[in-house]
PDB file as gemmi writes it, atoms N, CA and C in Angstrom:
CRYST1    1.000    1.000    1.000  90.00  90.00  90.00 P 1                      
ATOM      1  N   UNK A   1      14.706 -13.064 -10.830  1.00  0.00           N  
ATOM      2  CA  UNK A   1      13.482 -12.981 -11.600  1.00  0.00           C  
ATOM      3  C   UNK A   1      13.566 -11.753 -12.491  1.00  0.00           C  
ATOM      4  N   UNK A   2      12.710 -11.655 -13.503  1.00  0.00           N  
ATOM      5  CA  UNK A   2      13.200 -10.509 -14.748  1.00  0.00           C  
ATOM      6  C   UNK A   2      11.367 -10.369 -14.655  1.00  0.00           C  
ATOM      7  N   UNK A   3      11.226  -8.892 -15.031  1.00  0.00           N  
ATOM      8  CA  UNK A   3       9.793  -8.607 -15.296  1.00  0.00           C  
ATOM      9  C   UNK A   3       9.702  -7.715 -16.345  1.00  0.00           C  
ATOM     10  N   UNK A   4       8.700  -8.082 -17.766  1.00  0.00           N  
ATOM     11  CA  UNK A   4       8.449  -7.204 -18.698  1.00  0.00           C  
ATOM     12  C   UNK A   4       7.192  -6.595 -18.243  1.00  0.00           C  
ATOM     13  N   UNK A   5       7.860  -5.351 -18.170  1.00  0.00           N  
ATOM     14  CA  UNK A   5       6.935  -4.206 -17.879  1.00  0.00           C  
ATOM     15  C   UNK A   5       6.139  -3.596 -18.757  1.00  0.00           C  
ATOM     16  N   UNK A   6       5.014  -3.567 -19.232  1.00  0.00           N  
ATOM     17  CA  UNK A   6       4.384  -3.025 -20.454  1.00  0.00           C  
ATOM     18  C   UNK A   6       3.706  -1.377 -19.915  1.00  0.00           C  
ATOM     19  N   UNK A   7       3.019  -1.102 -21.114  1.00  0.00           N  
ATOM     20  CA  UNK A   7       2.361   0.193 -20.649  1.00  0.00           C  
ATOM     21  C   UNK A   7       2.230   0.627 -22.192  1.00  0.00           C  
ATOM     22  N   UNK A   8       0.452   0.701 -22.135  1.00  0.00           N  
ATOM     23  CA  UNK A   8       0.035   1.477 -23.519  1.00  0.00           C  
ATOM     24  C   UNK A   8      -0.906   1.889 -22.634  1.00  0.00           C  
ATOM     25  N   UNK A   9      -1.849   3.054 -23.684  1.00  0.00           N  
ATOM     26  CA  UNK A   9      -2.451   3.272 -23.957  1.00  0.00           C  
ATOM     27  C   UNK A   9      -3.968   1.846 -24.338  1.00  0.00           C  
ATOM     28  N   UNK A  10      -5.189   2.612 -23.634  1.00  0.00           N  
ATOM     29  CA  UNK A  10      -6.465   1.357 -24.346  1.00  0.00           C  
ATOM     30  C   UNK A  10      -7.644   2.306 -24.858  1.00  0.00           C  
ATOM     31  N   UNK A  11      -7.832   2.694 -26.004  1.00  0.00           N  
ATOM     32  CA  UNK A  11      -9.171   3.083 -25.681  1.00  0.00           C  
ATOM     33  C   UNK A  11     -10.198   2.432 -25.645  1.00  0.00           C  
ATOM     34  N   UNK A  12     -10.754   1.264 -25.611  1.00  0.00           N  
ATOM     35  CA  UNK A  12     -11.791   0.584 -24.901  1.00  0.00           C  
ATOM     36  C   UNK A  12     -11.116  -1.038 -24.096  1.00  0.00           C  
ATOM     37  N   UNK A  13     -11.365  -0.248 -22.958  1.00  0.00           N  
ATOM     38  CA  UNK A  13     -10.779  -1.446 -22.079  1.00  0.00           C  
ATOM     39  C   UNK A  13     -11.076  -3.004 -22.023  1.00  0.00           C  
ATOM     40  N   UNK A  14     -12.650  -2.890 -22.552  1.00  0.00           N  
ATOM     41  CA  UNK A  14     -13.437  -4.144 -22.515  1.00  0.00           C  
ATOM     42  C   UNK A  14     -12.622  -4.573 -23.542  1.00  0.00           C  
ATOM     43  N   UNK A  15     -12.648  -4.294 -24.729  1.00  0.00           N  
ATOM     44  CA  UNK A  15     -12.148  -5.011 -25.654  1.00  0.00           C  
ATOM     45  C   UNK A  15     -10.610  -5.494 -26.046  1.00  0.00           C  
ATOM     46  N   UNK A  16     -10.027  -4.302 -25.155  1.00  0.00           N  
ATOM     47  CA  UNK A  16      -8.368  -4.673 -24.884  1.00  0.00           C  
ATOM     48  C   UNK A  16      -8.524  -6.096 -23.684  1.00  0.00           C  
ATOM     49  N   UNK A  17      -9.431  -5.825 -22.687  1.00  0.00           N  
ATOM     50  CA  UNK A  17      -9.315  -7.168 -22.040  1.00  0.00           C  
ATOM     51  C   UNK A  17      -9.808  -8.474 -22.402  1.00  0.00           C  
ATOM     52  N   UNK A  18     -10.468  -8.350 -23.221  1.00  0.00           N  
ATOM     53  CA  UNK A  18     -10.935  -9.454 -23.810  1.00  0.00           C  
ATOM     54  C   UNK A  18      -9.613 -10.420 -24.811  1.00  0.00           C  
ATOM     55  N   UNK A  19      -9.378  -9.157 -25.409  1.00  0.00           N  
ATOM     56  CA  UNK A  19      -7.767  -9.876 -26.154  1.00  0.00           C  
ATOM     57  C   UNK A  19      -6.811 -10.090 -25.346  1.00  0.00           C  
ATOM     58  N   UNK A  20      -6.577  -9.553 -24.031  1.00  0.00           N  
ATOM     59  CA  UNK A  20      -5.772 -10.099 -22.967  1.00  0.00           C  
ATOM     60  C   UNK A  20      -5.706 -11.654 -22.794  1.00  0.00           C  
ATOM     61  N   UNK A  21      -7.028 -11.218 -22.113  1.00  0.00           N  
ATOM     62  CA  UNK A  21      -7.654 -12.854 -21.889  1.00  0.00           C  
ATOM     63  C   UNK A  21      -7.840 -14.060 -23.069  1.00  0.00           C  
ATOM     64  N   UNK A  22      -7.873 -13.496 -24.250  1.00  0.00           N  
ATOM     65  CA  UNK A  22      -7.626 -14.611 -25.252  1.00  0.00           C  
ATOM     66  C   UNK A  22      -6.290 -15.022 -25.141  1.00  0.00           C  
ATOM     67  N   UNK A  23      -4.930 -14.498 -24.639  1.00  0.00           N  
ATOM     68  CA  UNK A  23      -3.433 -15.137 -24.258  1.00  0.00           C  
ATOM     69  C   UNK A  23      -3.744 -15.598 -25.965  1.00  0.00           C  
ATOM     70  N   UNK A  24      -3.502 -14.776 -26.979  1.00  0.00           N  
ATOM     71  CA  UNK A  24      -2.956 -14.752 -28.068  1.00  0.00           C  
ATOM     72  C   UNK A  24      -1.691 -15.043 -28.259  1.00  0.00           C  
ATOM     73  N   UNK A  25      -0.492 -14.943 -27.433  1.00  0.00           N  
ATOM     74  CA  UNK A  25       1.246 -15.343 -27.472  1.00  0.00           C  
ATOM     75  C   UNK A  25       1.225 -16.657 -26.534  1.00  0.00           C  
ATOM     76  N   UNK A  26       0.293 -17.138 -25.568  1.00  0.00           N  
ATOM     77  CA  UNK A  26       0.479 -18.410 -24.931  1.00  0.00           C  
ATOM     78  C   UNK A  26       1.728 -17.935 -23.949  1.00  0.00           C  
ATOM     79  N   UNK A  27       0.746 -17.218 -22.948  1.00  0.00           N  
ATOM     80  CA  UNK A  27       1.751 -17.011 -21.733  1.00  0.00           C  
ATOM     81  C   UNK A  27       2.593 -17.736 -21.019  1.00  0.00           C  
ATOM     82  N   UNK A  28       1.816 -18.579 -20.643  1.00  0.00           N  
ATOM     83  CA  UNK A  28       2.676 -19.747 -20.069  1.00  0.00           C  
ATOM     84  C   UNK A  28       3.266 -20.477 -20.523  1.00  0.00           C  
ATOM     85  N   UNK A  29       3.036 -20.898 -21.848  1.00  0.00           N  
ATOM     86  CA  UNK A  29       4.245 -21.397 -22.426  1.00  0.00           C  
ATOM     87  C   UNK A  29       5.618 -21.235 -23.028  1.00  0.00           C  
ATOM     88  N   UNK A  30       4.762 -19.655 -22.692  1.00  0.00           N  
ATOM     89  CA  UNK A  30       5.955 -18.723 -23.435  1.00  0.00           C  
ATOM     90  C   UNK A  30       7.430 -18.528 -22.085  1.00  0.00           C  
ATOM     91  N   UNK A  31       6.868 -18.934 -20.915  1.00  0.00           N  
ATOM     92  CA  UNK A  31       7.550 -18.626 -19.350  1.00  0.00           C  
ATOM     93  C   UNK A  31       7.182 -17.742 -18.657  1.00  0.00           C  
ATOM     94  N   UNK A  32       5.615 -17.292 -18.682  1.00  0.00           N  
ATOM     95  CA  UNK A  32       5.623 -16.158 -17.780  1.00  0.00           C  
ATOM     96  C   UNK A  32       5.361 -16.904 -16.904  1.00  0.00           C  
ATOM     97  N   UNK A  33       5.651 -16.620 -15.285  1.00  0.00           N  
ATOM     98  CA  UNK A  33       5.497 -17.264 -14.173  1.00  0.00           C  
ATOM     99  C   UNK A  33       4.239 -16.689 -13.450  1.00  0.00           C  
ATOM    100  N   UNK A  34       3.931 -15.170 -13.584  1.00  0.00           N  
ATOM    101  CA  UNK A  34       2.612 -14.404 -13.389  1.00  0.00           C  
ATOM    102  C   UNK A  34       2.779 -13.369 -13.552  1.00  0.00           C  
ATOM    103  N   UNK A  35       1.342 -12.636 -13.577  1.00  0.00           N  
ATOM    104  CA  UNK A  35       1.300 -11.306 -14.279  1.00  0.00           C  
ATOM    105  C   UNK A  35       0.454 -10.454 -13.298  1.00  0.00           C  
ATOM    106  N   UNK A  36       0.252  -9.052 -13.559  1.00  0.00           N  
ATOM    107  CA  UNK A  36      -0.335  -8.161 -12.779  1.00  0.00           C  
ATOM    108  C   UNK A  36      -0.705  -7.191 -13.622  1.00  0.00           C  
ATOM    109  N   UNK A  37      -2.055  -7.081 -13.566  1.00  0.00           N  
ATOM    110  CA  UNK A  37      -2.771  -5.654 -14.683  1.00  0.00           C  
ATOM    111  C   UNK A  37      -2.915  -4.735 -13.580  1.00  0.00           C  
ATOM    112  N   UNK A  38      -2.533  -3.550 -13.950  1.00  0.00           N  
ATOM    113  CA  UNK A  38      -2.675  -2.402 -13.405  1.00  0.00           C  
ATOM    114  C   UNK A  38      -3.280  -0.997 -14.200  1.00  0.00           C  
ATOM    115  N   UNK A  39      -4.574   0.001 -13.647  1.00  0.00           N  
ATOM    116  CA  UNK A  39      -5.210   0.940 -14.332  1.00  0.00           C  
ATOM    117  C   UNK A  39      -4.439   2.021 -13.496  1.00  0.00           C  
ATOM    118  N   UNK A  40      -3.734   3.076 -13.574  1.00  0.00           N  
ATOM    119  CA  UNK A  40      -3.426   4.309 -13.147  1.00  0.00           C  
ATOM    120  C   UNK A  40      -4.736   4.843 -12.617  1.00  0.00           C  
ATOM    121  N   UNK A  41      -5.216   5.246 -11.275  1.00  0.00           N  
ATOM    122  CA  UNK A  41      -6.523   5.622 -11.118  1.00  0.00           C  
ATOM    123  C   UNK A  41      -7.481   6.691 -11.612  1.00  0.00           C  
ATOM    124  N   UNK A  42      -6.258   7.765 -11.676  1.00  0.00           N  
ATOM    125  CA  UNK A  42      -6.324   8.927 -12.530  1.00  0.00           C  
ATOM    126  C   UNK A  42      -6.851   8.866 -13.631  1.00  0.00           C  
ATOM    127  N   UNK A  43      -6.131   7.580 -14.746  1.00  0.00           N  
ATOM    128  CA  UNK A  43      -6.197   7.497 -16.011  1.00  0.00           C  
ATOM    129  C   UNK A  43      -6.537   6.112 -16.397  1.00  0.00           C  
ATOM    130  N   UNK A  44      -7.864   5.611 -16.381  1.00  0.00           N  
ATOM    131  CA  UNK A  44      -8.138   4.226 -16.401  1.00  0.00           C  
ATOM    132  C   UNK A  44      -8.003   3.642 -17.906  1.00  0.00           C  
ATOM    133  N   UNK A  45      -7.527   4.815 -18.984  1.00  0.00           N  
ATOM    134  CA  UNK A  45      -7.547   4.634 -20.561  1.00  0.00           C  
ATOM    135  C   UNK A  45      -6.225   4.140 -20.767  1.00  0.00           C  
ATOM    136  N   UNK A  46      -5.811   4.313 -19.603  1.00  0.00           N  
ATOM    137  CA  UNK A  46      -4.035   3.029 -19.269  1.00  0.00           C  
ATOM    138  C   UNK A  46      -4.029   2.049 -18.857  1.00  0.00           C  
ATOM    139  N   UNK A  47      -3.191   0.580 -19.266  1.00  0.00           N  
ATOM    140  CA  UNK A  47      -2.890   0.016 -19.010  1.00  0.00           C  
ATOM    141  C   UNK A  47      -1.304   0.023 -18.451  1.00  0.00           C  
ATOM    142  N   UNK A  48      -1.279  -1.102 -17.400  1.00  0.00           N  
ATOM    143  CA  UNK A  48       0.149  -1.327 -17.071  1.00  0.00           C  
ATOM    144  C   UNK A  48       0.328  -2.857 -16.396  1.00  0.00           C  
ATOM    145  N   UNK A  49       1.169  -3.593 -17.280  1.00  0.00           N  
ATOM    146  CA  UNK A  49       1.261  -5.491 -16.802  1.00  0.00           C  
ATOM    147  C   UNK A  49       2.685  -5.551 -16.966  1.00  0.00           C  
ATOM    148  N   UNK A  50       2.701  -6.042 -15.834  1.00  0.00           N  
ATOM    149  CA  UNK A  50       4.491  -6.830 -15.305  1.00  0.00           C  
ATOM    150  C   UNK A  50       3.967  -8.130 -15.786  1.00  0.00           C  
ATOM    151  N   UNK A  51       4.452  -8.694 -16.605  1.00  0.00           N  
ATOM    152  CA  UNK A  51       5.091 -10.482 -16.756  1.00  0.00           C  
ATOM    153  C   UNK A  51       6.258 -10.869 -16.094  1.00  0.00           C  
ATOM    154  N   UNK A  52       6.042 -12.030 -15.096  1.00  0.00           N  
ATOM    155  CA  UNK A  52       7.415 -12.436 -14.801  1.00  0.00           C  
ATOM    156  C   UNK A  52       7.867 -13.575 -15.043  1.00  0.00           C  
ATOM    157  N   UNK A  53       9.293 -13.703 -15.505  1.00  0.00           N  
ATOM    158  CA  UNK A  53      10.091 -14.334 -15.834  1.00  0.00           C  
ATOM    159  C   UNK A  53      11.302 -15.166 -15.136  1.00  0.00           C  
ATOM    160  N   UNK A  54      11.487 -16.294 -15.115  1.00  0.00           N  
ATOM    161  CA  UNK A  54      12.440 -16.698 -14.557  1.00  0.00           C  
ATOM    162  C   UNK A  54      13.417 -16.507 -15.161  1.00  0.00           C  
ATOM    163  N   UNK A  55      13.618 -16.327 -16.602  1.00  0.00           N  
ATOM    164  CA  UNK A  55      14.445 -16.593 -17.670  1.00  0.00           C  
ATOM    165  C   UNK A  55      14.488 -15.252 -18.209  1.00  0.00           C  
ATOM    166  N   UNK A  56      15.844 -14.105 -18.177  1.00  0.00           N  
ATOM    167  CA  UNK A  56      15.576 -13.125 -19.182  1.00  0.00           C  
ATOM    168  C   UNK A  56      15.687 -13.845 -20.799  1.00  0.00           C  
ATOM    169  N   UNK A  57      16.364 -14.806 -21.064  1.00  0.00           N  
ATOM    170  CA  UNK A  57      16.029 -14.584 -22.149  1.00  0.00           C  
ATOM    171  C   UNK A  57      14.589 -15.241 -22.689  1.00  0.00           C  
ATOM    172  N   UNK A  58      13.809 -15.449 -22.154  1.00  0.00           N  
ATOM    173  CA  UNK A  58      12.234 -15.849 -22.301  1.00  0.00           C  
ATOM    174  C   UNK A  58      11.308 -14.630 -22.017  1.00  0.00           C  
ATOM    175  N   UNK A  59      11.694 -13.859 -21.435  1.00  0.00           N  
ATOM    176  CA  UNK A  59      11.232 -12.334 -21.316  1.00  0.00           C  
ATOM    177  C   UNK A  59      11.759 -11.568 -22.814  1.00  0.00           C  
ATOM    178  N   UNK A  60      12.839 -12.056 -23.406  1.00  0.00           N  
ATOM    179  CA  UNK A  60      13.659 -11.130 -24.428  1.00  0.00           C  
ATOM    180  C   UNK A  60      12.631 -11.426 -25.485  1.00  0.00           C  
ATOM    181  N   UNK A  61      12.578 -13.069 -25.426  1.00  0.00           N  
ATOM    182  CA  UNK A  61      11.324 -13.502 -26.844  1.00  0.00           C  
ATOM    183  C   UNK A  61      10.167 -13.023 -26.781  1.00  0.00           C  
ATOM    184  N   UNK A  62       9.813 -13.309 -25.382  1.00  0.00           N  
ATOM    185  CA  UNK A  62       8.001 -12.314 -25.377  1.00  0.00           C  
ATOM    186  C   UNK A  62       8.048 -10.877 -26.061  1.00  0.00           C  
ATOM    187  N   UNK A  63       8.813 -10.011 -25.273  1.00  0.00           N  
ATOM    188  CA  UNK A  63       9.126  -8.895 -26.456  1.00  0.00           C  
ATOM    189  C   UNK A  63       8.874  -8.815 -27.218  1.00  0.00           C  
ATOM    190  N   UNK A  64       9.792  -9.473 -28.214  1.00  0.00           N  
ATOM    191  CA  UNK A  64       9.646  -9.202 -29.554  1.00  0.00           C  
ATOM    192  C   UNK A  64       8.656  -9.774 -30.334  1.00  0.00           C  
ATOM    193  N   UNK A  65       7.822 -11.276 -29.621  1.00  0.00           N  
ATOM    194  CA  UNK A  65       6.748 -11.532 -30.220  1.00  0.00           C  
ATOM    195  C   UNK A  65       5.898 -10.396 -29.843  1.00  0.00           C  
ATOM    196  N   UNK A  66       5.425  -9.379 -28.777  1.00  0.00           N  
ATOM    197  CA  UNK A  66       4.428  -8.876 -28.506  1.00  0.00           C  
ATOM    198  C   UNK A  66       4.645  -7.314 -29.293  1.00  0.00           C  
ATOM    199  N   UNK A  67       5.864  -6.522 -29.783  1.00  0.00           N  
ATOM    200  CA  UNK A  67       6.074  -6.151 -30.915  1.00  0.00           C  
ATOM    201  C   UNK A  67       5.385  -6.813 -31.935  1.00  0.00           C  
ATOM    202  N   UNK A  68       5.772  -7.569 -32.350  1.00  0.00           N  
ATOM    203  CA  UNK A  68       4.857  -7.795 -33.695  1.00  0.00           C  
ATOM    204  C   UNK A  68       3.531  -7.749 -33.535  1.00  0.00           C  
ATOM    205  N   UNK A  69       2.888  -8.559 -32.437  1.00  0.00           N  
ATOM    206  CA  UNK A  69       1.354  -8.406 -32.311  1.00  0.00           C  
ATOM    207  C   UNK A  69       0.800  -6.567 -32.059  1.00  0.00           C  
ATOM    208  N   UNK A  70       1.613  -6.231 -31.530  1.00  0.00           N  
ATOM    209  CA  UNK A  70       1.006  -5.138 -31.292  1.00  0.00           C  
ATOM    210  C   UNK A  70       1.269  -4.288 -32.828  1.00  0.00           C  
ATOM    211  N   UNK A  71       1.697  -4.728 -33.864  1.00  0.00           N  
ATOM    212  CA  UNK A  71       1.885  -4.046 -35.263  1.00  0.00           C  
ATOM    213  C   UNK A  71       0.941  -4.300 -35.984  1.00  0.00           C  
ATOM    214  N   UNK A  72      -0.193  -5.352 -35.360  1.00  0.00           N  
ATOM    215  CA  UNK A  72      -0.906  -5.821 -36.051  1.00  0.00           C  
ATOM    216  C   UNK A  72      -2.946  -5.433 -35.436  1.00  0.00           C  
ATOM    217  N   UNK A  73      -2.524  -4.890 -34.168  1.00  0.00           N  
ATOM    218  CA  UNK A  73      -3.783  -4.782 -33.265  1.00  0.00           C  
ATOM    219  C   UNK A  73      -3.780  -3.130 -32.951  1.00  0.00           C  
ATOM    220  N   UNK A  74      -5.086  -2.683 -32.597  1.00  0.00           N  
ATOM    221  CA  UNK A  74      -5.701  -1.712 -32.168  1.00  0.00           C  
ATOM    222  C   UNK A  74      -5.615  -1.810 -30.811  1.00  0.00           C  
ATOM    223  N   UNK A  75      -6.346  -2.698 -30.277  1.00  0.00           N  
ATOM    224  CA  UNK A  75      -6.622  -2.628 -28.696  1.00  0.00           C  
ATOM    225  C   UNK A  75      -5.614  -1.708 -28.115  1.00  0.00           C  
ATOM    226  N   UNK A  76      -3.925  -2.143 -28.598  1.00  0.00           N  
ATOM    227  CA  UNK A  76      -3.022  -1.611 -27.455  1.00  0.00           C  
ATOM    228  C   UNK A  76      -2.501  -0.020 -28.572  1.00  0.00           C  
ATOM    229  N   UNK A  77      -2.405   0.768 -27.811  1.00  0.00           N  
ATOM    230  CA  UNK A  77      -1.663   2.068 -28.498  1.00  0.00           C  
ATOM    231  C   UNK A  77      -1.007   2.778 -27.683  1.00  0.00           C  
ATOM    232  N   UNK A  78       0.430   3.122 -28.369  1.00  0.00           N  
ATOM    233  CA  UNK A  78       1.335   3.426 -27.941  1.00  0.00           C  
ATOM    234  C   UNK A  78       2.330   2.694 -26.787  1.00  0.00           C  
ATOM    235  N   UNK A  79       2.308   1.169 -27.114  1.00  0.00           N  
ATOM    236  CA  UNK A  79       2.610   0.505 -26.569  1.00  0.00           C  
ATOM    237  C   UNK A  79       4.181   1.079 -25.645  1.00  0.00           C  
ATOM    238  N   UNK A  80       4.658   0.670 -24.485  1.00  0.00           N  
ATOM    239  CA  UNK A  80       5.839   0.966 -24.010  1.00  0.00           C  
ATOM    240  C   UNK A  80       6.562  -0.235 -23.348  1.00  0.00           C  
ATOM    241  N   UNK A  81       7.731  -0.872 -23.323  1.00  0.00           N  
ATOM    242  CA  UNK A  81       7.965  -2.105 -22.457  1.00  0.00           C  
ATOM    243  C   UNK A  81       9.677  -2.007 -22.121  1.00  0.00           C  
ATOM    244  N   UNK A  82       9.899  -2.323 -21.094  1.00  0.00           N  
ATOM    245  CA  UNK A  82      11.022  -3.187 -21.091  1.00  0.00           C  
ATOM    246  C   UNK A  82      11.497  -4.028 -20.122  1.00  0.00           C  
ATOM    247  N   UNK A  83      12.350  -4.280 -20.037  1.00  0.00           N  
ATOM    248  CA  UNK A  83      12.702  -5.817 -19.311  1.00  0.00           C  
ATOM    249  C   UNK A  83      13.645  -5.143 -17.785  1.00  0.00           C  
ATOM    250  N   UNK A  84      13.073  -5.313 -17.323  1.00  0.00           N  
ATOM    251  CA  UNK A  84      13.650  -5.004 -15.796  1.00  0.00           C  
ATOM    252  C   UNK A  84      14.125  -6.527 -14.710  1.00  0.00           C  
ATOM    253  N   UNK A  85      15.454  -6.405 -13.820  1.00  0.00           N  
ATOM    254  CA  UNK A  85      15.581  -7.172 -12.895  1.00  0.00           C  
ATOM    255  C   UNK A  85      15.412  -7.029 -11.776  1.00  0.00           C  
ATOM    256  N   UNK A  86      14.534  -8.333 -11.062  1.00  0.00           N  
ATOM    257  CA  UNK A  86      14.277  -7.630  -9.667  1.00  0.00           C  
ATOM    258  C   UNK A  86      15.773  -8.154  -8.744  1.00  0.00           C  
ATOM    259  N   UNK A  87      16.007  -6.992  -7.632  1.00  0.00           N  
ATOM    260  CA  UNK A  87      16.998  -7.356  -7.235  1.00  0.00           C  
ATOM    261  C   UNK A  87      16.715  -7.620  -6.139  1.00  0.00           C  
ATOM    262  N   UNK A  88      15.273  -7.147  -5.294  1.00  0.00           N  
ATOM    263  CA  UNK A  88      15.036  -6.784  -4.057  1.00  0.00           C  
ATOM    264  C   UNK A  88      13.633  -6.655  -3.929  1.00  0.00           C  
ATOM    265  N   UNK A  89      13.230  -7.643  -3.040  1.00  0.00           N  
ATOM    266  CA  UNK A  89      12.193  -7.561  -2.199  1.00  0.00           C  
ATOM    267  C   UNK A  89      11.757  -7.149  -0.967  1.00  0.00           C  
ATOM    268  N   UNK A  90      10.546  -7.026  -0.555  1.00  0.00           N  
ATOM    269  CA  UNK A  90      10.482  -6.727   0.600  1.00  0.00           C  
ATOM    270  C   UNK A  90       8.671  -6.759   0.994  1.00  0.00           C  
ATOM    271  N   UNK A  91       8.325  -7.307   2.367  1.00  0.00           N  
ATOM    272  CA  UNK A  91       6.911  -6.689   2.925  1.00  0.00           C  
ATOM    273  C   UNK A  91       7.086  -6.535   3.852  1.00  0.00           C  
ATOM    274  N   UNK A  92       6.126  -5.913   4.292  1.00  0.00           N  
ATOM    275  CA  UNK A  92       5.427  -4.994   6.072  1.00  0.00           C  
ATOM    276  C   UNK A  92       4.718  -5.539   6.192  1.00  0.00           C  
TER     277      UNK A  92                                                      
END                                                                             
């Protein structure tokens, strides 16, 4: 499994989640298998979402479509991402 790891900056969360939730790139069609939003507790003006992928190269395209969107939007700033493999699992 491959996971694009994101991480910007939001300054208004409502409205960054709202464009989340509009799935403007068509997640699932795009191959994400599921996702996870995460706020740093410290710093709730952060975002942080793993997409996962069965397919790196369907993780490679999200990328670069979500580059462009983010050239075009406010919500996200200072966007950060990249494509990680999981090698290893585990629970307690």
């Amino acid at each position: 499994m491959y996971v694009l790891r994101i991480e910007h900056a939001v300054p208004d969360y409502e409205a960054w989640k709202q464009a989340f939730d509009g799935d403007p790139l068509g997640r699932g069609a795009a191959g994400v298998r599921a996702y996870r939003v995460m706020r740093p507790v410290e710093d709730p003006g952060r975002v942080m979402i793993d997409l996962d992928f069965d397919e790196r190269e369907r993780a490679e395209r999200m990328l670069t479509r979500l580059w462009e969107l983010w050239s075009r939007v406010t919500v996200a700033v200072g966007p950060q991402a990249e494509i990680t493999e999981v090698v290893e699992t585990g629970q307690y």
